[in-house]
N, C-alpha and C positions, 0 to 999 in steps of 0.2 A: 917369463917366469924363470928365476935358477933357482939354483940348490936341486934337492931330490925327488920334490913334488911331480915333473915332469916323470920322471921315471916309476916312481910309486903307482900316478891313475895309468901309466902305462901298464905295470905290472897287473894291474888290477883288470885292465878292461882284457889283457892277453887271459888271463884265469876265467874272465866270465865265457869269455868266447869257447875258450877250452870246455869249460863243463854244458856250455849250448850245443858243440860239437857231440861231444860226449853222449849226452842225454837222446840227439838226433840220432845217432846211430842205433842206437837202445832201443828207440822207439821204433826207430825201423825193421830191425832185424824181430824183433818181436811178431813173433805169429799169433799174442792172444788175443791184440785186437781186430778190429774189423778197418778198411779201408779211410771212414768218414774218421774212426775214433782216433785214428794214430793223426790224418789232418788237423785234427783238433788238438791231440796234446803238443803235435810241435808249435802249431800255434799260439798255443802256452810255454812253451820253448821260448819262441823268440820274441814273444811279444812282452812279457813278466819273464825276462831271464833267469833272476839268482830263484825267484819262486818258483816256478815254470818248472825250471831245469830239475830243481830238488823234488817237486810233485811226481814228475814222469819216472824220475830214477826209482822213487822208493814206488811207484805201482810196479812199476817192472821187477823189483827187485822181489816184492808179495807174490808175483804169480810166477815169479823163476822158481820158486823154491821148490823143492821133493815135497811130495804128501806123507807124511810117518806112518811104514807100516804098522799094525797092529802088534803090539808084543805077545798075545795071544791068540789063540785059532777061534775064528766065531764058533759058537755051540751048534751042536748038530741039532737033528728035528728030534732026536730021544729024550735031550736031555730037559732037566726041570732044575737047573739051575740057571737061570736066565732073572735079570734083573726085575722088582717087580716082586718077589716072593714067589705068594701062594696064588697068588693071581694067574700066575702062567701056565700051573697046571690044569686048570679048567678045560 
């Protein structure tokens, strides 16, 4: 083969590896799964690489995230303003 072609699926397979690597480490350092689960998505890692790899990333990236605290204080046990109406004062 000449010209660029050699060099391109080169290019191509160093990037897949890179985001297989990537995604493995993610998966590892990750404390939300459990031992079988993380087996299983590298599994999906290496075996369905460009798929694989994007699946594992964006779960990880869902359960990395902060939970938004409340911009409001929950209501206390006095109040009768609670969603619901007239309901809630009964």
């Amino acid at each position: 083969m000449h010209g660029p072609l050699p060099y391109v699926l080169a290019a191509i397979a160093i990037a897949v590896l890179a985001g297989d690597l990537a995604a493995t480490v993610v998966v590892l350092r990750s404390d939300f799964y459990s031992g079988p689960q993380r087996a299983w998505q590298l599994a999906l890692v290496w075996l369905i690489p460009i798929v694989g790899a994007a699946c594992c990333l964006s779960f990880a990236a869902i359960h990395r995230r902060a939970i938004p605290k409340p911009s409001a204080a929950f209501p206390g046990s006095d109040t009768y303003n609670l969603p619901g109406g007239e309901a809630n004062s009964l």
